[in-house]
N, C-alpha and C positions, 0 to 999 in steps of 0.2 A: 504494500500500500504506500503512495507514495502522494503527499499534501502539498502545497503549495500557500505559503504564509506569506500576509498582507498586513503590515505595521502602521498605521495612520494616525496613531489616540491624540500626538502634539506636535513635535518641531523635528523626527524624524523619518526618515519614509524607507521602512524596511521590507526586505521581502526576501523568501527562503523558501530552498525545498529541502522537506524531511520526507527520508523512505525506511519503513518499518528495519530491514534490515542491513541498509548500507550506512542507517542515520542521517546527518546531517550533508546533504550533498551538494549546496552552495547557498549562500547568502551572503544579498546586499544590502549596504546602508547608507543614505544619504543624510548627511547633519544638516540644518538650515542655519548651524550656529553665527555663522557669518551675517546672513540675513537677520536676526533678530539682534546683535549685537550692539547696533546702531543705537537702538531704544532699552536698551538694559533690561530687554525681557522679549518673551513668547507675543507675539501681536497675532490674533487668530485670522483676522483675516488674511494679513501675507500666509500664516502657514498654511491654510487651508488653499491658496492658489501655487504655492509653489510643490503639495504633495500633486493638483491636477499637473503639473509642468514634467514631475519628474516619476510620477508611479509606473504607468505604462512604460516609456524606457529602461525601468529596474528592474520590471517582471522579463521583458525582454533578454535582457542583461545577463537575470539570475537564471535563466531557462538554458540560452548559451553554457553559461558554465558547467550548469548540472549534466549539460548534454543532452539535454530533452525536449519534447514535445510537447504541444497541451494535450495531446492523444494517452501519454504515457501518466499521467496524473489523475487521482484518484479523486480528487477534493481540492478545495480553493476555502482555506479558512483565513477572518479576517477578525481584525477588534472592533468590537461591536459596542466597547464601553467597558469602562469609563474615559472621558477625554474629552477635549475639547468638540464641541457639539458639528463645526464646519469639519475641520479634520477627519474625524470620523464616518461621513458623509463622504466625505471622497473614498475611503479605502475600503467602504463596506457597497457602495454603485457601483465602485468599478469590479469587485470581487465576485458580484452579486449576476453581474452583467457578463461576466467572462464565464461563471459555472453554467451560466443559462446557453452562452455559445457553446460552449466546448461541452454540453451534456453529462456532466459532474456535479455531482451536491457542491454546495454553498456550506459553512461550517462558521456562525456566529460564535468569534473566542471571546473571555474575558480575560481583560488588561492585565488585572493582579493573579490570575490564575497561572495562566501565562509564566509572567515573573517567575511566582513560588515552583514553578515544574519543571524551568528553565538547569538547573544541575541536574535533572536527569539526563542532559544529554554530554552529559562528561564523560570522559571513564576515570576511575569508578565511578558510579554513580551513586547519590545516598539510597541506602534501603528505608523503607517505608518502617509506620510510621514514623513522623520526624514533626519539629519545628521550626516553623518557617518565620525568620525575621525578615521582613521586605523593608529597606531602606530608599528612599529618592526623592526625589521633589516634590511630590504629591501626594505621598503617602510614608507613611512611619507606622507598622503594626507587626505583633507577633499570633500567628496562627499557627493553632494545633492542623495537622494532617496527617489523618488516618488514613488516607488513600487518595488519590485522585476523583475529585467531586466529593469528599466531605473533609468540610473543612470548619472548624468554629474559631472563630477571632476571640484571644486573648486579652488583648490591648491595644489599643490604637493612641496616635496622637489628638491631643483636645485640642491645640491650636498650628502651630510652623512644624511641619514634616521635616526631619533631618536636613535633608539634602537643600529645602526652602531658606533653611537658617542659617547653612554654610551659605550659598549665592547671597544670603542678605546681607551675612557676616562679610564676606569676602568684597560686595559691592562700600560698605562702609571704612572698609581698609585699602580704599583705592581700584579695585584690583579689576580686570576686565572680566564682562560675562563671556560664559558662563561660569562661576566662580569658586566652586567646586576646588574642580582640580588643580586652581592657583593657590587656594587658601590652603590646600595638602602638602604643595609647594613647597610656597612660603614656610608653614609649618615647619617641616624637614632645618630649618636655618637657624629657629627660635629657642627659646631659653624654657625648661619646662619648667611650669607650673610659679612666672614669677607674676602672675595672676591668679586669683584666686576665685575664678568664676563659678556658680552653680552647679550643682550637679539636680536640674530638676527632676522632682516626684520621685526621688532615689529614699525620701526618710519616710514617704506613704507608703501604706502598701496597696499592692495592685500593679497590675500591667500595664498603666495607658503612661504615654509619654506627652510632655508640653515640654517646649523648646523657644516660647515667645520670651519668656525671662531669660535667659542667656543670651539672648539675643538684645537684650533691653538694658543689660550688663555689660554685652560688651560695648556699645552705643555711649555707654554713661563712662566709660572705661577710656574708650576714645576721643568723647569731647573734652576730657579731664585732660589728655594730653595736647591736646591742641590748644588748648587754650594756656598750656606750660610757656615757660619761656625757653624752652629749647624746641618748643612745637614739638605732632608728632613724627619720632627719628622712624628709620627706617629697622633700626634696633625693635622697637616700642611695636610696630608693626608687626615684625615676624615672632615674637614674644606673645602677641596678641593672639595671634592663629593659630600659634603652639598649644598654649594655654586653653582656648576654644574649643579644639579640635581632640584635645585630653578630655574636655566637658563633656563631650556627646558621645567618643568612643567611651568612658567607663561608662557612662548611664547605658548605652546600647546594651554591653557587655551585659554589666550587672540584670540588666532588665530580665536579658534574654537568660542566664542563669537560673533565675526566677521563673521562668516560663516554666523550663526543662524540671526544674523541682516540681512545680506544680503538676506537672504532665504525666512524671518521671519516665520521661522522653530521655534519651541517651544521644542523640543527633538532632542537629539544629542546620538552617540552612539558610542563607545572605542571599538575598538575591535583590535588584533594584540597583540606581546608578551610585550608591554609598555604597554599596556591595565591594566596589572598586579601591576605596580607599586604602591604602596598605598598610597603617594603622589599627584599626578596625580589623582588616586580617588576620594580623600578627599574635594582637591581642585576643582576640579568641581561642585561635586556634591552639598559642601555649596553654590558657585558663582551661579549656575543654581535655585538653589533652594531658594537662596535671589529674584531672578528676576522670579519668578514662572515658570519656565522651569522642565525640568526632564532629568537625565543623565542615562543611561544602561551601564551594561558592562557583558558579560557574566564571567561565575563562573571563578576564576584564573587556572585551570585545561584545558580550551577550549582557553584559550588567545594564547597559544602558538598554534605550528601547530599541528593538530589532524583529525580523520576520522571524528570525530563528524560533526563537519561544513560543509564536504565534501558529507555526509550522506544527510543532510539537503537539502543545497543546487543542490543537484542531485535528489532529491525527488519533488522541487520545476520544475524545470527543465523537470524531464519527467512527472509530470500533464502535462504539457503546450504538451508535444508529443515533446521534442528535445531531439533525441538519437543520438546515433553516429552510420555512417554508414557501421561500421563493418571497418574499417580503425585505425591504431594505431594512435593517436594527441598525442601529445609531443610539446608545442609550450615554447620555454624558455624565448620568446617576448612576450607577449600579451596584449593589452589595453583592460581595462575594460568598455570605449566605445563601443568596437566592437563590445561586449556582444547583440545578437539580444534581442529582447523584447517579452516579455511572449504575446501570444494570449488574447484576451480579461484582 
């Protein structure tokens, strides 16, 4: 069986084929980072006109590589939600449009499903059940998974997602979007811990995370040196990021600890574009692996958003016989509860 995965939900336009037994047999990804960089964020109408500019040439693209035909494809799965409401729209017509030419189901995926299923296509791969920490932009929660299609949410965040509070953090320390990966950077250069920032909802108990206070600390943290008379150095900066970036890696850490106690789940698994961070990595994987545990994270190239996961997870999906009923889905709400449960 071999699927063909359609990435749309924000600001990148991915597209993949997965085949039951070869696995993963190519996938593309197109960033808009450049395009949105101008305005220090996602503007939905550009992304949703530049996924119509560049979708069809990537299925193209990714078909070339795989070697294949639309003959030889089994399914065409696409994200159906959550995401930006135009975006979505373009990857779920054109998916929806191409199963109906090429006489193949249609395969509505979910965005965070996706994600969390996304190390199965590693080798090794984690064995089931496990806990899934999803870190990125849009989302910060740890879910229990029992299998593929049942899944119960943990903890979620109440207000700025991870990966929201780095670009916010990192746009306040100068730095260019998307800011992320600068602010990890920088990091690497800093001094640890000569800030003493938050560690939130770490002395509550419970799973959900907030992240708008550490962000509001380090804001207060920053204007304090700017307004120094040595202004803020370049010192004070990478200090800042170090300090930051210690904040949300042990709160993750510890969160996800927690989880695994609550679960007594023995494997956990990163997936989302903080998936990437190699802090975050690092730290896991020694804490998990002092206490005999095991941490996954798929390869840094699938962390962010891509057709790969999309692939996968649509492949999963139509085994079970859930296709879509020939109707465009575009849902830019969607709880990964809802999500029905695989047959057997």
């Amino acid at each position: 069986m071999r699927v063909l995965g359609i990435e749309t939900s924000c600001d990148e336009t991915g597209v993949a084929v997965y085949d039951a037994v070869q696995g993963l047999m190519a996938h593309e990804v197109y960033s808009q980072i450049e395009l949105h960089a101008r305005y220090g964020g996602v503007v939905p109408e550009l992304a949703s006109r530049d996924h119509i500019r560049k979708l069809l040439p990537l299925v193209e693209a990714t078909l070339d590589q795989a070697g294949l035909n639309p003959a030889d494809l089994d399914g065409v799965a696409y994200t159906a939600g959550p995401g930006l409401i135009g975006a979505l729209l373009v990857g779920s017509t054109v998916a929806e449009g191409l199963a109906m030419g090429w006489g193949i189901p249609a395969v509505p995926v979910h965005h965070l499903e996706a994600h969390l299923l996304t190390p199965m296509l590693e080798d090794p791969a984690p064995q089931l059940p496990f806990v899934a920490l999803l870190v990125s932009g849009g989302h910060t929660m740890l879910v229990d998974v029992a299998e593929p299609g049942r899944y119960r949410i943990l903890g979620q965040t109440l207000d700025d997602a991870a990966g929201e509070a780095f670009d916010k953090t990192a746009k306040l320390l100068g730095l260019p979007y998307p800011g992320g990966a600068a602010l990890a950077e920088l990091a690497t250069r800093g001094q640890s811990a000569r800030f003493d920032f938050p560690r939130p909802m770490l002395k509550k108990p419970g799973l959900d995370f907030s992240f708008s206070g550490l962000k509001t600390a380090v804001m207060m943290v920053v204007r304090e040196r700017e307004a120094s008379p040595q202004g803020l150095t370049e010192e004070d900066r990478a200090d800042i990021a170090r300090s930051f970036e210690e904040a949300v890696v042990e709160t993750l850490v510890k969160k996800s600890l927690r989880a695994l106690d609550a679960t007594g789940r023995k494997t956990i698994v990163v997936a989302g574009g903080v998936g990437a961070n190699r802090s975050l990595r690092e730290q896991l994987k020694s804490t998990l692996e002092a206490q005999g545990g095991e941490v996954f994270y798929p390869r840094p190239a699938l962390c962010t958003d891509n057709g790969a996961m999309v692939a996968y997870a649509g492949f999963v999906r139509l085994q079970a016989g859930q296709v879509s009923d020939g109707e465009v889905r575009a849902q830019p709400r969607w709880e990964l509860e809802e999500l029905p449960a695989l047959a057997g």
